[in-house]
Every structure is written in C-alpha cells, then in structure tokens.
C-alpha positions, -999 to 999 in steps of 0.1 A, spaced: 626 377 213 588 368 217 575 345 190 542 354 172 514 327 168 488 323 150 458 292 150 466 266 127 446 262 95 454 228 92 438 212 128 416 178 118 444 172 91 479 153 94 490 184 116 477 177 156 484 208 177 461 242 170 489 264 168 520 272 149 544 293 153 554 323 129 600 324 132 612 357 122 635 357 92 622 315 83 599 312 58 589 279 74 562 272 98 565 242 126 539 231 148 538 230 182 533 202 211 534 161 199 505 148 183 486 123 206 491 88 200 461 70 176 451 42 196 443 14 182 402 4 171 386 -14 203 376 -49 194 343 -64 206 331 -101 217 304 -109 191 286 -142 190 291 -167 159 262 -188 153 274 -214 127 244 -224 114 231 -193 109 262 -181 88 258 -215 66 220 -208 63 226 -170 51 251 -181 28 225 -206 16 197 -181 12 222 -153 -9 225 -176 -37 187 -170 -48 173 -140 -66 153 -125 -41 130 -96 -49 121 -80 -12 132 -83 24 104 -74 49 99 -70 79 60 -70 95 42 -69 129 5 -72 140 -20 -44 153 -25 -68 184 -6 -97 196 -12 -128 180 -3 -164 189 25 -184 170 1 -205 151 -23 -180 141 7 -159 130 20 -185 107 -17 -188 91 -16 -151 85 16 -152 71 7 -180 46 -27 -161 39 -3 -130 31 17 -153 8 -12 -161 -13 -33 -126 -14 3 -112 -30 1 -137 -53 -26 -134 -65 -24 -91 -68 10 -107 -86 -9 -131 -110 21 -153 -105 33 -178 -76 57 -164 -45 84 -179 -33 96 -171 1 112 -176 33 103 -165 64 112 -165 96 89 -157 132 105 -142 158 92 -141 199 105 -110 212 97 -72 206 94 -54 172 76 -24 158 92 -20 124 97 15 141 64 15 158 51 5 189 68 -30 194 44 -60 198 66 -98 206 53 -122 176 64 -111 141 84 -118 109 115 -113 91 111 -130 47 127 -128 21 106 -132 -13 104 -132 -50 81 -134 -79 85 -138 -119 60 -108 -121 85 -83 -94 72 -46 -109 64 -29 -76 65 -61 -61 81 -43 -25 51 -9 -23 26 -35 -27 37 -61 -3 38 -32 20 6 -18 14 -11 -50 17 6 -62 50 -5 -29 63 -41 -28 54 -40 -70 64 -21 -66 99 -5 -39 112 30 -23 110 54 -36 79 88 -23 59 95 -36 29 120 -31 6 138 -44 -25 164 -69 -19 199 -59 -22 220 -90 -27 250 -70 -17 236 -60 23 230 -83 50 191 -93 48 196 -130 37 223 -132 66 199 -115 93 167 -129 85 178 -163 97 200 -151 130 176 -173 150 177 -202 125 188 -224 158 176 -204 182 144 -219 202 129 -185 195 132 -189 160 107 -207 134 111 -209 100 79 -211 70 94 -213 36 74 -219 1 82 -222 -35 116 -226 -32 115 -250 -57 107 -227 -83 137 -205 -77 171 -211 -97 201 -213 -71 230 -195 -79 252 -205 -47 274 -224 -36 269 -264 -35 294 -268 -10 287 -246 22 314 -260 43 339 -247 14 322 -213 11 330 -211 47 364 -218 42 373 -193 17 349 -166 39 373 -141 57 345 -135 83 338 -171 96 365 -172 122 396 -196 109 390 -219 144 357 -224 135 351 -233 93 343 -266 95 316 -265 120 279 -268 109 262 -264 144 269 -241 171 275 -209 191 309 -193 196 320 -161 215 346 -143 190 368 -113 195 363 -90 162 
C-alpha cells in the first residue's frame, strides 16, 4: 500500500523532519526521519581585564545622567584633546546652570561614533543636579564644538560604566574625571567582595586587582 504525505505544519517547532505521514485507518500522525542532534553553544576566548571589571563596578554605583561618546572634525593631539574635553565640561555647565560631574576616558585608536573614524577621542560618563535634557544638549553642543558625538541617557542596567573604562590599564587608555566629589555613591565599599559574589568574574581569578587573563566563556 503506498502511504500519502503531506508537508508538516509544525517544521521550526519541537517536530524536526518536513514531512509526516498520513496511515490509513490511524487517526495519528508520526513524523518522519530523526531530528538532528542540538549541538551544544560554541564557547569563545575572551579577555578579563581585572582592573577594569573592579573600576566598572566602581563607576555603577553613581547616578549617572549620560554616556557619550565624541570624536573631532580633525585629528587632535592628546593634550589638546583633554583641554577640549575640560572646555566641554564647563560650557555644559554653564547651559546647565549647575556643576558636572564626570568621568571620561581618551582612547588612541579609530572611532567615528558611526562616521568617518578619526584615532583620538572619548568615551564619559556624566551627571548634573539640573539633568532635564541634559543628553540632546550635550549632543548638540559637542557637535557644534567638535565634530561627531552620541549621547544618551544612562541606563544603569547596560554596560556603559563597564565599557567606558575597558582601557583603564591599558597604555592607550587615559582617564580625566571631575566632580566626583559631589556625587553620592551608592556601591559597594568593598570591590574585592563584589567580585566575589559576581557570577561573571571568573572563580580563578576574584581576588585579583591587576591584570589580564584569557578566559573560555
């Protein structure tokens, strides 16, 4: 007797195989063929950098308003960078009419913030007492100041306090910070035991302070 078949409704579901077959005189359908065996997620080799981890953990326990990110219409040098940077600081404060704290950290290799890239430019994190609109105007000023810039409100609950100090020991990273004094800390006073009771700092590696490691994640 030749079977009848017909495609399976249920393909991308718990059923593999794109056909089933239709039994005369059984009301039940089985599929055909063995579904293919779910392999496993491929793990990568990721590098831990210690102090940036502690110094992330650091930065999440302030209130931060905006995470930016902003380049220059033409290359700059490091030290005139960091002057503009401070002179961006203190225009914004004073469109604020109330003192910024920051942290920001220079990087030496390519970025365009989506634009054409250009080596020297910055990754901060900052906050104000007067915040209304605080990000659209940060923006609009680093634009009509220097060049390319996104800037956003901060989400406490991403990444940007981790990734804006990635380089903290790197040789190509350089760190300006300002205000911090005026800011409350909400985090933890004892880093080393944050690490500890962090799932993603590596169990080998929670009491170190210093340091690069190649992980498997």
């Amino acid at each position: 007797m030749k079977l009848k078949t017909k495609r399976n409704p249920e393909v991308g579901g718990d059923r593999e195989s794109p056909w089933i077959v239709l039994c005369p005189g059984k009301p039940t359908e089985a599929p055909i063929g063995t579904p293919p065996e779910r392999k496993p997620m491929m793990k990568r080799l990721v590098n831990y950098d210690a102090m940036a981890q502690h110094t992330g953990t650091w930065l999440r326990g302030y209130d931060w308003n905006i995470y930016g990110c902003g380049t220059y219409r033409v290359p700059e040098s490091e030290t005139h960078a960091q002057a503009l940077l401070k002179r961006f600081m203190e225009r914004l404060q004073r469109k604020l009419h109330a003192p910024v704290s920051f942290f920001a950290a220079m990087e030496r290799r390519y970025s365009g913030c989506g634009d054409s890239p250009i080596p020297v430019h910055w990754h901060f994190l900052a906050a104000s007492v007067s915040s209304e609109a605080m990000a659209p105007m940060a923006e609009t000023l680093w634009q009509e100041l220097f060049g390319n810039a996104k800037i956003d409100p901060y989400d406490r609950n991403r990444d940007a306090a981790f990734y804006v100090c990635k380089l903290v020991s790197h040789p190509n990273g350089l760190i300006i910070t300002g205000n911090l004094d005026q800011m409350n800390y909400h985090g933890p006073s004892d880093l080393l035991a944050a690490a500890q009771a962090n799932p993603y700092v590596p169990a080998h590696l929670k009491d170190r302070v210093s340091g690069q490691y190649l992980v498997i994640r």
